[in-house]
Every structure is written in C-alpha cells, then in structure tokens.
Backbone as JSON Lines, residues from 0, in Angstrom:
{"i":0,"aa":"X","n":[-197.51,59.18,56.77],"ca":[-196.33,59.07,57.6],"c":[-196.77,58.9,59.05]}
{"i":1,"aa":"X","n":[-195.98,58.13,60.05],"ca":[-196.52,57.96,61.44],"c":[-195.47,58.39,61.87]}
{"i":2,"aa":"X","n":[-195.7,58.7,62.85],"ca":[-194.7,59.6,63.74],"c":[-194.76,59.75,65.0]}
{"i":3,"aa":"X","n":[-193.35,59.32,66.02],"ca":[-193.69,58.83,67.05],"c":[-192.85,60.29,67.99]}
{"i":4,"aa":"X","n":[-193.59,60.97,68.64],"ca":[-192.68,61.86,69.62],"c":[-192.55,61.66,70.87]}
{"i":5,"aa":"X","n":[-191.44,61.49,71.3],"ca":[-190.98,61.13,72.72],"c":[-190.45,62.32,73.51]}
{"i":6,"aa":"X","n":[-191.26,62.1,74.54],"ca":[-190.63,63.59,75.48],"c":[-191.03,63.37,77.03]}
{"i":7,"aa":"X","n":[-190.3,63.89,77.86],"ca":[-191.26,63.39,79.35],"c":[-191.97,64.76,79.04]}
{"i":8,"aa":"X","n":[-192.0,65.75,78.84],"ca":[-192.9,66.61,78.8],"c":[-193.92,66.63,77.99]}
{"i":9,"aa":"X","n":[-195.12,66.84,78.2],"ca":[-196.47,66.67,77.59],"c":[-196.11,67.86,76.66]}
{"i":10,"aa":"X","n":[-196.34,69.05,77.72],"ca":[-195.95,70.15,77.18],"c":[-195.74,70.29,75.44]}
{"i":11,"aa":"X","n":[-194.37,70.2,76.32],"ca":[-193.2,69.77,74.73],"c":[-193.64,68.74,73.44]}
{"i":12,"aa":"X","n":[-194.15,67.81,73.78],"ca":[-195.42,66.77,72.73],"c":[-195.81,67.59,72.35]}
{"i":13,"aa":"X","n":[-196.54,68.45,73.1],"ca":[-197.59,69.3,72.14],"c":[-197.14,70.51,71.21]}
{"i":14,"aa":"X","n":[-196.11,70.81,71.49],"ca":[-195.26,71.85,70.64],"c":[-194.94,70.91,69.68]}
{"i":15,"aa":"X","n":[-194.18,70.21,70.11],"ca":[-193.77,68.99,68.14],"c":[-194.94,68.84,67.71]}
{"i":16,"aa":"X","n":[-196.05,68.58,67.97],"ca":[-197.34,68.31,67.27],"c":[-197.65,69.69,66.74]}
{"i":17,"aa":"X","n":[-198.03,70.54,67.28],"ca":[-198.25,71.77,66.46],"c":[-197.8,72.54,65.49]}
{"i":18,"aa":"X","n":[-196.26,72.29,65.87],"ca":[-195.16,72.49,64.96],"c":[-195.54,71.72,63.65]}
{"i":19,"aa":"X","n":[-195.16,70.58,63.89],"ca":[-195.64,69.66,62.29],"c":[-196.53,70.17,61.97]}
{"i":20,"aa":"X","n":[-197.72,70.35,62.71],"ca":[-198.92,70.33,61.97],"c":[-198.63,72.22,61.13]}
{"i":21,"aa":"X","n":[-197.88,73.14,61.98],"ca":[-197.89,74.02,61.06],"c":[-196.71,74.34,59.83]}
{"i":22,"aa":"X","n":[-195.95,73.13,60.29],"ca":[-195.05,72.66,59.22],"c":[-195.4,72.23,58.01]}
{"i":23,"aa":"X","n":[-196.87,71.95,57.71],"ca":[-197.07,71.41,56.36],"c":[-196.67,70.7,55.79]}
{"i":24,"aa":"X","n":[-196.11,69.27,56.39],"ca":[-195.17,67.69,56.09],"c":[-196.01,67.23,55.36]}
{"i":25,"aa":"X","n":[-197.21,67.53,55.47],"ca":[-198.22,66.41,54.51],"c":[-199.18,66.12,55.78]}
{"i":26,"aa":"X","n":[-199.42,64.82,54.84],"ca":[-200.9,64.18,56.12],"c":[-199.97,62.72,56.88]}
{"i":27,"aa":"X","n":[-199.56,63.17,58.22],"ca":[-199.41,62.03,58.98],"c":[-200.04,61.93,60.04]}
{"i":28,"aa":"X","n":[-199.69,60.7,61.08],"ca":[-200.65,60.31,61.97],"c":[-199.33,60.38,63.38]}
{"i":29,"aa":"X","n":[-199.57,60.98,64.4],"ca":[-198.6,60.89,65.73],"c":[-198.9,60.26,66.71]}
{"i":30,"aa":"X","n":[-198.32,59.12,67.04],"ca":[-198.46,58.48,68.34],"c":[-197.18,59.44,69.51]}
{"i":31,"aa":"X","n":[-197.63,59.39,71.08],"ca":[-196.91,59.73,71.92],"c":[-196.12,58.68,72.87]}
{"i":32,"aa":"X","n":[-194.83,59.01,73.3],"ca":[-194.51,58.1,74.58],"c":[-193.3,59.34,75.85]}
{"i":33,"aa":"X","n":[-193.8,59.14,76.92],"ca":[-193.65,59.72,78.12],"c":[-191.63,59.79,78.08]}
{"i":34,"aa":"X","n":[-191.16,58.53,77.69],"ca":[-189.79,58.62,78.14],"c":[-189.44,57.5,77.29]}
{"i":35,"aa":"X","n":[-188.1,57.05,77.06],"ca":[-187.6,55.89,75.95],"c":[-187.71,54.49,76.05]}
{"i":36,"aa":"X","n":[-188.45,54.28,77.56],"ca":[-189.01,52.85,77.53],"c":[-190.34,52.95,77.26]}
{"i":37,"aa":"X","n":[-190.66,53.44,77.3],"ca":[-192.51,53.74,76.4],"c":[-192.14,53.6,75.1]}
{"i":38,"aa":"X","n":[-191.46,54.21,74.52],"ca":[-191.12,54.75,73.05],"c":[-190.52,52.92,72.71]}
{"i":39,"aa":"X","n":[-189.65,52.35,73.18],"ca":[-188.87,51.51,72.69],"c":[-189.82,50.1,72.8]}
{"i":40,"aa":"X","n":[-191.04,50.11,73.35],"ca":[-192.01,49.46,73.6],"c":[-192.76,49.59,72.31]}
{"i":41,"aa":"X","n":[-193.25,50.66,72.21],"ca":[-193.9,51.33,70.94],"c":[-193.3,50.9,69.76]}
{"i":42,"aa":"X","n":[-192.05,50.9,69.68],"ca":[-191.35,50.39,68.16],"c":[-191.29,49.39,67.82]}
{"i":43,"aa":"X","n":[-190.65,48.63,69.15],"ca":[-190.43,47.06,68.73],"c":[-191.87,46.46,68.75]}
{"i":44,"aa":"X","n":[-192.5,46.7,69.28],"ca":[-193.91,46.02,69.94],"c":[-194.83,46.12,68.69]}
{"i":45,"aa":"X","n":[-194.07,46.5,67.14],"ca":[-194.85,46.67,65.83],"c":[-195.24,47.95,65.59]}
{"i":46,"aa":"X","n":[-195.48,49.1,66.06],"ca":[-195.79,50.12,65.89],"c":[-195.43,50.84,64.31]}
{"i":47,"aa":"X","n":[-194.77,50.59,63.94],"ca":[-194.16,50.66,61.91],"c":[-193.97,52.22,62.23]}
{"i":48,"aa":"X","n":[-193.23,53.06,63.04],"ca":[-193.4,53.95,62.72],"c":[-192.21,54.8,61.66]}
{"i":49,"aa":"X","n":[-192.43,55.62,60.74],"ca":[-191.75,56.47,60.03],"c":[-190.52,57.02,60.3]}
{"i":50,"aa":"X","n":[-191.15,57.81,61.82],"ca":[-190.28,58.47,62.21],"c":[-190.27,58.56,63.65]}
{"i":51,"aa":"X","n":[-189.12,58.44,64.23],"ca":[-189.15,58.92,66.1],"c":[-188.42,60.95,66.12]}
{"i":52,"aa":"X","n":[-189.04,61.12,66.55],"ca":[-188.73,62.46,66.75],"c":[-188.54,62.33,68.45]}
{"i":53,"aa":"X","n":[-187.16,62.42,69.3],"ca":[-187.06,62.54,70.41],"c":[-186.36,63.29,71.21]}
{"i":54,"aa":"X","n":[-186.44,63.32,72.82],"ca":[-185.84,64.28,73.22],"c":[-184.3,64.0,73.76]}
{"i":55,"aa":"X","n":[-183.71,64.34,74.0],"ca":[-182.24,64.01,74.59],"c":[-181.52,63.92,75.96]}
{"i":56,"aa":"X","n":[-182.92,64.32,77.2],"ca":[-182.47,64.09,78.44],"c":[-183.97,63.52,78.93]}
{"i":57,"aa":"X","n":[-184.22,62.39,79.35],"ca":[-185.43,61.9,79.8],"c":[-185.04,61.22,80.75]}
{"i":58,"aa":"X","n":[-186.25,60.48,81.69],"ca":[-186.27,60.06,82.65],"c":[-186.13,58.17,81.87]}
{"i":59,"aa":"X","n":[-185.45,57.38,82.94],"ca":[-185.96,55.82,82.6],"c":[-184.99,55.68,81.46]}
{"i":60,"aa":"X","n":[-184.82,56.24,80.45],"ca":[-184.41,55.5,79.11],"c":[-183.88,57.27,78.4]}
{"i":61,"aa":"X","n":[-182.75,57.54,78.42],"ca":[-182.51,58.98,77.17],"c":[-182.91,58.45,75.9]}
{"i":62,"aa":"X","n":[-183.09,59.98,75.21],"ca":[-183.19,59.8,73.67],"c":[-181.92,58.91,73.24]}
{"i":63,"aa":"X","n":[-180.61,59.44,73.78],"ca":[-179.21,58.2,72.31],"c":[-179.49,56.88,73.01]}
{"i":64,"aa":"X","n":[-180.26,56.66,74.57],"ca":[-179.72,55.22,75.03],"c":[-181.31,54.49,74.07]}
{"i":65,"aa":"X","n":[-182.27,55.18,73.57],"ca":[-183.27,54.94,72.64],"c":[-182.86,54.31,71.41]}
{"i":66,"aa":"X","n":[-182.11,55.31,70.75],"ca":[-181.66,55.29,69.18],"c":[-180.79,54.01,69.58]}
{"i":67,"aa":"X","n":[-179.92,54.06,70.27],"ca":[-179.19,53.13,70.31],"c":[-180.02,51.34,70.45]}
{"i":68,"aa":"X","n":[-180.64,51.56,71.53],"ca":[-181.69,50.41,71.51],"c":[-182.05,49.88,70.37]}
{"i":69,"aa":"X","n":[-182.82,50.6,69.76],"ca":[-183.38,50.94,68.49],"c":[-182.69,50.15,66.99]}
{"i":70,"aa":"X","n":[-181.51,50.93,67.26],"ca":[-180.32,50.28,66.17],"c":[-180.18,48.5,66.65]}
{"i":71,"aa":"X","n":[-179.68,48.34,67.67],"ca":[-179.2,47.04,68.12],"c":[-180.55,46.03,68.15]}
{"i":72,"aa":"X","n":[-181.67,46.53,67.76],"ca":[-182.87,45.88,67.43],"c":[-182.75,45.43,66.24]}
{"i":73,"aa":"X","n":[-182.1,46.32,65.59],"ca":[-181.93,46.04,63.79],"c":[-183.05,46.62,62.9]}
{"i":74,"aa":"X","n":[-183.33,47.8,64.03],"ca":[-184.75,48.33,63.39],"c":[-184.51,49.71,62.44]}
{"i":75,"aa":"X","n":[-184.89,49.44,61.48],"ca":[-183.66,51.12,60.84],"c":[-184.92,52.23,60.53]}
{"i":76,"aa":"X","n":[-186.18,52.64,61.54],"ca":[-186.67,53.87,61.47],"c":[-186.05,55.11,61.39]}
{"i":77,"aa":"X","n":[-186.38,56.04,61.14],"ca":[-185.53,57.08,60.74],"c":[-185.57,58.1,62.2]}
{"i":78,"aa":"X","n":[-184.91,58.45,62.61],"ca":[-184.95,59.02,64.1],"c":[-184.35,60.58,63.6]}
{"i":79,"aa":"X","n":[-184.79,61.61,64.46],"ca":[-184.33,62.78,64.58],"c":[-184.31,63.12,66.75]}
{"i":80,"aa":"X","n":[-183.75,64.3,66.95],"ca":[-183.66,64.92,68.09],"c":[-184.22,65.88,68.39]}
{"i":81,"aa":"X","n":[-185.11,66.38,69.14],"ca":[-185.47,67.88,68.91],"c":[-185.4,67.71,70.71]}
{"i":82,"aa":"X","n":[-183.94,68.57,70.86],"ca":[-183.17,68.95,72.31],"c":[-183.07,70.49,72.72]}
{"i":83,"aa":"X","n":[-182.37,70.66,74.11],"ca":[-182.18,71.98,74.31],"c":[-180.61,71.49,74.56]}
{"i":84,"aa":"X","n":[-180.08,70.18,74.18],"ca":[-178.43,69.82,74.24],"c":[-178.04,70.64,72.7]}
{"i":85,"aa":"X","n":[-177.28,71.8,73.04],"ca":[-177.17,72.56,71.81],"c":[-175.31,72.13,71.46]}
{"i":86,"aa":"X","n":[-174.64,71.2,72.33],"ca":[-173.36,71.33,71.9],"c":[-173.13,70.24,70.84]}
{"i":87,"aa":"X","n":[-171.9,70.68,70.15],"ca":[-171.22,69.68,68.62],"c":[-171.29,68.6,69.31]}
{"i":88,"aa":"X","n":[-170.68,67.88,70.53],"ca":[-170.62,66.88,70.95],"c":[-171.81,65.86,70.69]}
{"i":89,"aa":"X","n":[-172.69,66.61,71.7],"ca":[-174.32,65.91,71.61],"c":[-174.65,65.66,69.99]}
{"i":90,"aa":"X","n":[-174.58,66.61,69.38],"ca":[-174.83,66.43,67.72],"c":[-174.09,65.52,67.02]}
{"i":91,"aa":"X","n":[-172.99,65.06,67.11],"ca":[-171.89,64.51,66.92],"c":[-172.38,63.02,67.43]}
{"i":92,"aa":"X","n":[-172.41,63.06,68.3],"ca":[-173.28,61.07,69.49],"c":[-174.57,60.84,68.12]}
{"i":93,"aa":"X","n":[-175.12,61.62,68.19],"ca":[-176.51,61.92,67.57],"c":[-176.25,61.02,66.12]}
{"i":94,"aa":"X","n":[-175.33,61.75,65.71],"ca":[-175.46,61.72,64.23],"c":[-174.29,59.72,64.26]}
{"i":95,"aa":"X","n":[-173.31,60.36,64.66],"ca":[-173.11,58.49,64.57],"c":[-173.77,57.74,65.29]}
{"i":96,"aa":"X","n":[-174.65,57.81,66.36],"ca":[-175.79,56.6,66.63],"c":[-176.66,56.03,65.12]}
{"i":97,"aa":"X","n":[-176.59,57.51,64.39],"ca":[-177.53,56.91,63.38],"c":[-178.71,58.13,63.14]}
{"i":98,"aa":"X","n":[-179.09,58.88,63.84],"ca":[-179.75,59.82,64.26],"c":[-179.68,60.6,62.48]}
{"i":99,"aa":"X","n":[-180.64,61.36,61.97],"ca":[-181.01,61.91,60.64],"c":[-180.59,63.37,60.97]}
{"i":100,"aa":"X","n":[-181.09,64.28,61.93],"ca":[-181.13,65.15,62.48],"c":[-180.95,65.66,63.68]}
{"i":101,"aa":"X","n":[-180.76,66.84,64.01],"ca":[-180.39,67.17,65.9],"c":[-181.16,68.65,65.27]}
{"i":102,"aa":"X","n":[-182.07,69.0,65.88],"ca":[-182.45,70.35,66.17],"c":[-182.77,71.01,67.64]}
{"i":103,"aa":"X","n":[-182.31,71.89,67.64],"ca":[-182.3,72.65,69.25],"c":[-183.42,73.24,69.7]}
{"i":104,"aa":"X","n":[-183.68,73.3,70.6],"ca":[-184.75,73.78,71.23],"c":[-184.55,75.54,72.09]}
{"i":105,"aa":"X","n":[-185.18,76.34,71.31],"ca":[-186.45,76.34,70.63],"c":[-186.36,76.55,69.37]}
{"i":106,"aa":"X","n":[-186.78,76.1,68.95],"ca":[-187.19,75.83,66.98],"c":[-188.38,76.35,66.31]}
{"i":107,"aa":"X","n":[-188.54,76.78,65.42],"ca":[-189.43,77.04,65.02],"c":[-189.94,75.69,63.81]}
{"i":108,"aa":"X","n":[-191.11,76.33,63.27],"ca":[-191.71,75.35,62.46],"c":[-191.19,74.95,61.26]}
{"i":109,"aa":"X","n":[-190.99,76.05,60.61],"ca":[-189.84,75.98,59.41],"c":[-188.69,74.94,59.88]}
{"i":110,"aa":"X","n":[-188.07,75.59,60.79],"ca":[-186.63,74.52,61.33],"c":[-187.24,73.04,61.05]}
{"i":111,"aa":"X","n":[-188.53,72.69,61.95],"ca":[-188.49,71.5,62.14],"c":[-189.09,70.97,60.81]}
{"i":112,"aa":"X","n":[-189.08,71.41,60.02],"ca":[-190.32,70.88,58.61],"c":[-188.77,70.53,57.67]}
{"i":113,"aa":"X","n":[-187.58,71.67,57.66],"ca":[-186.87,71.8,57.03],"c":[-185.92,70.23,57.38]}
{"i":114,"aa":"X","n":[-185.8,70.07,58.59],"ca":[-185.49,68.51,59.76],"c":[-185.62,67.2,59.34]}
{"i":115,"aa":"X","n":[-186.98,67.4,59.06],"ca":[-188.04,66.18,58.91],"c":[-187.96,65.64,57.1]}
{"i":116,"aa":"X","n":[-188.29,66.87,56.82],"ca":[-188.46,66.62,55.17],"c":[-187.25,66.35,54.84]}
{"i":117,"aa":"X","n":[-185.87,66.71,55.1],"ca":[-184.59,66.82,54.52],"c":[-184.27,66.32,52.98]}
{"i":118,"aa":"X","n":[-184.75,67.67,52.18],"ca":[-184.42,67.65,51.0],"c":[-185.47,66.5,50.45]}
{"i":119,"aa":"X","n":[-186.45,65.83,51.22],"ca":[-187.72,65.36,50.72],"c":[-189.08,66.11,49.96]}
{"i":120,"aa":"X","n":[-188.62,67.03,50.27],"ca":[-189.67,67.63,49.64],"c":[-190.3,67.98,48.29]}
C-alpha cells in the first residue's frame, strides 16, 4: 500500500507515520507533502498512491480544496482526514467530497488503523 500524508506540520507527518506503523496495516510505503499543492502535484504527477491521509486546515491548498481537486481530476484514490476540525459539519463536507473517513485529532493508533483498514481487515 502507498500512502501519501499531507500536513504543513512535519511534526504531525511524523505522528501519522508512527501511528501506522504502530497500527499494524501491513507493509506499506509513505510518501510526504508540506500542504495540498505539493500533495496534488504528487497525485496527478503519477504517484499511484493508495491512499491520501490529510489534514483539514493548511496553508496554499486545504485538505477538502485537495479532495476536491483530486475528484475533478477523475482520480478516485481513496482519501481519509486526520483533523483537529471535530464538528458534524466538517465531517459532513468530508464525507460528500468523497472523503472514506474524518478522524480527529488526537487519535490514537487503534483509531487510525480502525480508519484506514475499514472493515478491510
């Protein structure tokens, strides 16, 4: 599985990475991008990735103005959210952009394995 996490925070990259990795998803591979024109570069530009795991307030490009991009590309990767936007609303944009998942921040590993895998397991 490849897996792309978008965040302006490094930080925060590195928590989704650790997370998965102590999530036990299996064996995938993670590319990073800074904000949603990095990320939307990354996708279209061939990148095949699995999954975008992103954030929901960034600099340059948000996570829905991403997904949305994304969609109107005609590109149907499977996208999730991992935000600190904890309201129905935001979840609600999320989920009819197309979005798989919305998980809040802070999450644990379970949460995000439970996210990712959804009933894949």
């Amino acid at each position: 599985m490849r897996i792309l996490v978008v965040d302006d925070s490094k930080a925060m990259r590195m928590i989704v990475a650790r997370s998965l990795r102590q999530a036990e998803i299996g064996a995938f591979e993670m590319a990073e991008a800074p904000d949603g024109e990095a990320a939307l570069a990354l996708i279209v530009g061939g990148g095949a990735f699995d999954l975008v795991i992103a954030d929901w307030n960034m600099p340059k490009m948000t996570g829905i103005e991403l997904l949305t991009a994304v969609r109107n590309a005609g590109l149907e990767v499977d996208f999730g959210f991992v935000s600190s936007e904890t309201t129905q609303e935001f979840q609600k944009r999320a989920k009819d952009a197309g979005a798989r998942f919305f998980v809040t921040k802070p999450f644990t590993p379970e949460a995000l394995r439970d996210a990712v895998l959804g009933g894949r397991a």
